[in-house]
SERO-4910 file (N, C-alpha, C, O; in steps of 0.05 Angstrom, whole numbers):
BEGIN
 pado doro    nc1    nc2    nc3   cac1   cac2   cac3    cc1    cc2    cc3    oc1    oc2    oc3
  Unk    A     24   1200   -585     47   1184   -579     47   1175   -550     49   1151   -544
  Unk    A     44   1196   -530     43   1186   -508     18   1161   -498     19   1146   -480
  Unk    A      1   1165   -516    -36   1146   -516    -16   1123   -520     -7   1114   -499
  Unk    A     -9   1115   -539      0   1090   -538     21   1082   -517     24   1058   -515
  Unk    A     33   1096   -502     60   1085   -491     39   1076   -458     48   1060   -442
  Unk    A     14   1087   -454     -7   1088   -440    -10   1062   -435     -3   1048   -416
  Unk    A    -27   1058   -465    -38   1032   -467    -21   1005   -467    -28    983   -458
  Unk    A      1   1012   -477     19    990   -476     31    983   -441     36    960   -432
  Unk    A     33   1003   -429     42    999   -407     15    982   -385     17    967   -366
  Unk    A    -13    996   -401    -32    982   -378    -27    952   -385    -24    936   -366
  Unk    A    -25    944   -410    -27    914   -424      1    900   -406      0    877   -399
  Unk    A     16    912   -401     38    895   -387     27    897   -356     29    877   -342
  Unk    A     15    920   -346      9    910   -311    -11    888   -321    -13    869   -306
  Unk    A    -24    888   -342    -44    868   -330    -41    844   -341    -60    828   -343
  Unk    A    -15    838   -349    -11    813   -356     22    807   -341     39    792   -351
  Unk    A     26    824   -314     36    821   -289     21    815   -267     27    802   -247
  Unk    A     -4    830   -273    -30    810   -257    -38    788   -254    -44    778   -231
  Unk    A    -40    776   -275    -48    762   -282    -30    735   -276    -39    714   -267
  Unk    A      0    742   -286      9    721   -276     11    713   -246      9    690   -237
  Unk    A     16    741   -229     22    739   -205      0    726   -193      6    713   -173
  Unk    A    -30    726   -200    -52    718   -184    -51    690   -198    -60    675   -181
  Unk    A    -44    674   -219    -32    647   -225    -14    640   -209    -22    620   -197
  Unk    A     13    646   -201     25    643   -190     14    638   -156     20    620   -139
  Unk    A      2    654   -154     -5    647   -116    -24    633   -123    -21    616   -105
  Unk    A    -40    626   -135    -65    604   -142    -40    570   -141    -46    548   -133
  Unk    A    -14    578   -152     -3    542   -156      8    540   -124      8    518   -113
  Unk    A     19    564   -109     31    563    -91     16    550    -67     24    538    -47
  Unk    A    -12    559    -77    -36    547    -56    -51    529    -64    -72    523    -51
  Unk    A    -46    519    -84    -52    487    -88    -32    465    -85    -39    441    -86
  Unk    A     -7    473    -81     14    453    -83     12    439    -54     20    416    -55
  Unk    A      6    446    -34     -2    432    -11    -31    414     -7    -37    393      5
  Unk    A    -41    427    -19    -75    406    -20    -63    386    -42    -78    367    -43
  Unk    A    -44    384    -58    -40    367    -77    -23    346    -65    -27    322    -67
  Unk    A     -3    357    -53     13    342    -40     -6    321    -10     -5    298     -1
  Unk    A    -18    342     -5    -40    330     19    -52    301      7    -47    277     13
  Unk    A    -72    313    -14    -84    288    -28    -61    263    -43    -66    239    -43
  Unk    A    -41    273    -52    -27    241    -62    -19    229    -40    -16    205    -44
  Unk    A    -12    240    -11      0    226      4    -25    205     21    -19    184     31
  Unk    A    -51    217     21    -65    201     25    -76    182     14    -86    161     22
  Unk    A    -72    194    -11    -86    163    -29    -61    142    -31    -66    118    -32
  Unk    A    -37    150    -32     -8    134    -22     -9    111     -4     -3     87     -7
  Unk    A    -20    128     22    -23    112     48    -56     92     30    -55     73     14
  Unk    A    -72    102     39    -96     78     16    -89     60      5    -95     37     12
  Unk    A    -74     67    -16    -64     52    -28    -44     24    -11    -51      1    -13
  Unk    A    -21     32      3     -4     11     14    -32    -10     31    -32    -35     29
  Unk    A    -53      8     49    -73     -9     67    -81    -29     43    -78    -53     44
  Unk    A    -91    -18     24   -115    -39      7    -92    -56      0   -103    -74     13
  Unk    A    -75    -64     -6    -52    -75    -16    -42   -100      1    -31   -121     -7
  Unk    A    -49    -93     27    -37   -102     51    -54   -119     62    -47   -138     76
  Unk    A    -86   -111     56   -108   -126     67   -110   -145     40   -108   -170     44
  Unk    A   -111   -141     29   -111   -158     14    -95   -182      8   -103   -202     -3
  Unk    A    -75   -177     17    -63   -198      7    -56   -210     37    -41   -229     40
  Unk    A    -65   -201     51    -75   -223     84    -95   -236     81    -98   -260     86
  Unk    A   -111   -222     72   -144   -233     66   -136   -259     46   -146   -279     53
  Unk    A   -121   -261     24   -113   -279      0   -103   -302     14   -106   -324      3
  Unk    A    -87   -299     41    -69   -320     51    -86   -333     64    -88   -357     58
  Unk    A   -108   -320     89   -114   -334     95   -145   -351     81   -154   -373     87
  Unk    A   -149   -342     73   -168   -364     48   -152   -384     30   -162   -400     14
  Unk    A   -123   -381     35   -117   -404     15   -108   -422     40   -108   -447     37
  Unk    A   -101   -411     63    -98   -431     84   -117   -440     97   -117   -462    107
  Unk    A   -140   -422     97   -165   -449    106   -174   -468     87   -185   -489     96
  Unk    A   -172   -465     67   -176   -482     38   -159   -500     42   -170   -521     50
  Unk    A   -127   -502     38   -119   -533     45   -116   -537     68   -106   -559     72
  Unk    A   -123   -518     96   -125   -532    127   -161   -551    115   -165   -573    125
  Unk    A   -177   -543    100   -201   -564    102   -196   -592     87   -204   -614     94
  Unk    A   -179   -586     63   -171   -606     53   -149   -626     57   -140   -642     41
  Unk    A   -142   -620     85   -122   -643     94    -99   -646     83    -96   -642     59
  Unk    A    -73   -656    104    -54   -661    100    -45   -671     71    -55   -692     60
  Unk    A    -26   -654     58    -14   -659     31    -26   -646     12    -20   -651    -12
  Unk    A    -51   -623     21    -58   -605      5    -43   -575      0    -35   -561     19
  Unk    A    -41   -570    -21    -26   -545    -26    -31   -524    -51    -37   -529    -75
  Unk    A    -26   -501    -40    -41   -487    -64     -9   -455    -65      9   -451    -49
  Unk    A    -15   -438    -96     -2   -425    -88    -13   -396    -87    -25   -393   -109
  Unk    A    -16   -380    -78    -23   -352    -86    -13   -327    -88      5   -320    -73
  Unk    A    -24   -308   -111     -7   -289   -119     -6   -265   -107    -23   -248   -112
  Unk    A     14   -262    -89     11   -232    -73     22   -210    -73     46   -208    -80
  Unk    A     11   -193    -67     31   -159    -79     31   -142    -49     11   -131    -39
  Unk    A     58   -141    -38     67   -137     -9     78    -98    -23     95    -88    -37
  Unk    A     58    -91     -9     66    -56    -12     94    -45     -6    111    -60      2
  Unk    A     98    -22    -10    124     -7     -3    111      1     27     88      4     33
  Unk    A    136      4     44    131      7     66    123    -16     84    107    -13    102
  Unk    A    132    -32     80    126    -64     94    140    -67    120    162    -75    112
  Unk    A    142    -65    149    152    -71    171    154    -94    170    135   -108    175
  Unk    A    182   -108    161    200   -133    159    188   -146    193    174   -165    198
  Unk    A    201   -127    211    197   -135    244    175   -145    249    173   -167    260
  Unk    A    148   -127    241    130   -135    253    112   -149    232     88   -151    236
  Unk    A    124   -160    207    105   -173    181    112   -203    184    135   -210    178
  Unk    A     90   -221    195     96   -242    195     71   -262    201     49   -251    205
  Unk    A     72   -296    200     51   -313    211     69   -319    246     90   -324    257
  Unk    A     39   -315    251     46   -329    282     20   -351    295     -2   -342    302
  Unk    A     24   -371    295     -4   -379    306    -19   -388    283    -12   -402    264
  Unk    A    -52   -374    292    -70   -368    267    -75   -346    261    -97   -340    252
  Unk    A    -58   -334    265    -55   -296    253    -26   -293    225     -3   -302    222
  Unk    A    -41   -279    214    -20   -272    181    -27   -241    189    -48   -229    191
  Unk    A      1   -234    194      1   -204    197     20   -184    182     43   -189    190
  Unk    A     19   -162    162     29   -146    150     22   -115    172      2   -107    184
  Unk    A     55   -102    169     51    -79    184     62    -57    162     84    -61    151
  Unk    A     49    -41    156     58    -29    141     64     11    151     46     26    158
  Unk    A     87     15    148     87     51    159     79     66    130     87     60    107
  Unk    A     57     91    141     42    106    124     67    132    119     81    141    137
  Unk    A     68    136    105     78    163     87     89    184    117    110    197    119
  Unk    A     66    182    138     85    205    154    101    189    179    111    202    197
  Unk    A    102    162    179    110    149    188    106    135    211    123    124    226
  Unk    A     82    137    212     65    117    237     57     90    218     59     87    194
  Unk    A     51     75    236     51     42    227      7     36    240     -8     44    258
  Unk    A      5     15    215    -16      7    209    -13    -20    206      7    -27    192
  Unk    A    -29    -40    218    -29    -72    230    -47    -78    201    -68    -66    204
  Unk    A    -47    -87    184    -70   -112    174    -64   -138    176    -45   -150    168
  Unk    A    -84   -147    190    -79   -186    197   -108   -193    199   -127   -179    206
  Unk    A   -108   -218    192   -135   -237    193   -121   -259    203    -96   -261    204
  Unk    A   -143   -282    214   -141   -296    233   -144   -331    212   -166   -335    202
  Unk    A   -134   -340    209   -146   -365    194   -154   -393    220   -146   -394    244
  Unk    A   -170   -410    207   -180   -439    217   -163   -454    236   -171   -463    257
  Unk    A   -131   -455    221   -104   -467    237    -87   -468    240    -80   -450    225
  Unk    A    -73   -473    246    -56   -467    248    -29   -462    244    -14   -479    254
  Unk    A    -18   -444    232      1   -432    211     39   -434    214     52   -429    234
  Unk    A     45   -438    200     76   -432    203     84   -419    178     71   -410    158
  Unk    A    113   -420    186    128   -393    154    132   -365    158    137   -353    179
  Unk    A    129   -358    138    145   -330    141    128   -318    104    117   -327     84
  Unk    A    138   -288    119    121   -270     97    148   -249     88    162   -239    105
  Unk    A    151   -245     66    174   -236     53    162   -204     59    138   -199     60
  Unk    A    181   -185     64    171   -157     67    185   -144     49    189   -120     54
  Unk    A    197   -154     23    209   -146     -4    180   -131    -17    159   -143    -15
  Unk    A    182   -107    -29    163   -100    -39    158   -110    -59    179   -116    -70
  Unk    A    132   -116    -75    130   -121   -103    117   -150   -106    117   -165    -86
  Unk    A    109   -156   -124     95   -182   -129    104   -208   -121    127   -214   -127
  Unk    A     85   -232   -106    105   -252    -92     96   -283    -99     81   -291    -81
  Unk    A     97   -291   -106     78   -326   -109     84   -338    -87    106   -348    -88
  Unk    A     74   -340    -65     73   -363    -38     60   -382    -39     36   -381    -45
  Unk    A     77   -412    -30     60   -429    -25     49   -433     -3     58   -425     19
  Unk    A     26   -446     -7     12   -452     16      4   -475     23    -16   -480      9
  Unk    A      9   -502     47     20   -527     40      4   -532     79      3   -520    100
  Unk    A     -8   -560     65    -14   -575    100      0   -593     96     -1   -612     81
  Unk    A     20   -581    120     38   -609    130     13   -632    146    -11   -633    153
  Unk    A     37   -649    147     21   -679    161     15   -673    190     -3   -682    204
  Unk    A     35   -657    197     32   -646    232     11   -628    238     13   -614    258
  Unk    A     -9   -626    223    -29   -611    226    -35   -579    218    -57   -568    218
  Unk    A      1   -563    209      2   -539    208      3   -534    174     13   -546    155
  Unk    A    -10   -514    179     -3   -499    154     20   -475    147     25   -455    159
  Unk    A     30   -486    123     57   -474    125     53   -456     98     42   -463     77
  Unk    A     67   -428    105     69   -412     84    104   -403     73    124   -395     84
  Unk    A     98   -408     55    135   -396     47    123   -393     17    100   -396      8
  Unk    A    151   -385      4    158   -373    -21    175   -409    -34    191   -420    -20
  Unk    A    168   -419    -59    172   -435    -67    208   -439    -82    214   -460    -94
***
């Protein structure tokens, strides 16, 4: 009688073992986990951000070559975390600022052919902008 009360009692330490060494195994992965989504997060908003600078300004050197009264539109996807302040055209610069997850800020801008006017929406989420050569030589970007 006592043999069994033995065995039954080892079967419960070791399936108090067992959980406890599960248990510190999630406790010490929950930070490398959290580590890795927040970086592929931040990745994520950059590729998002270059891209769709990179998109503007190829559709603005495309109707800056094709002359006044050319216009095109393109489809862009402006990330979460968009710096309204510092997201904008100036010049021949299209610039998106975007703050990463721990809250420092990251510039993507490209430079296009000519020279640009308008404004860049810092609403997150998918955007159709046009992209238009005025007769005054500039190229103008807005939302239609």
């Amino acid at each position: 009688m006592f043999v069994n009360m033995g065995r039954r009692f080892l079967r419960g330490q070791a399936a108090v073992e067992y959980a406890s060494i599960i248990v510190i195994v999630m406790i010490a992965l929950i930070p490398v986990a959290y580590i890795g989504l927040t970086s592929i997060e931040d990745s994520s908003r950059g590729s998002q951000a270059q891209v769709t600078v990179s998109a503007l300004v190829d559709a603005s050197d495309l109707v800056f070559a094709q002359g006044p009264g050319a216009r095109t539109a393109v489809d862009v996807f402006i990330p979460r975390g968009t710096n309204a302040a510092k997201t904008g055209v100036s010049g021949k610069e299209i610039r998106i600022n975007v703050y990463t997850t721990t809250g420092d800020e990251h510039d993507y801008f490209a430079l296009a052919r000519g020279n640009l006017t308008g404004n860049i929406t810092a609403v997150p989420g998918r955007h159709r902008l046009r992209v238009e050569m005025l007769n005054s030589g500039t190229v103008q970007i807005s939302e239609p």
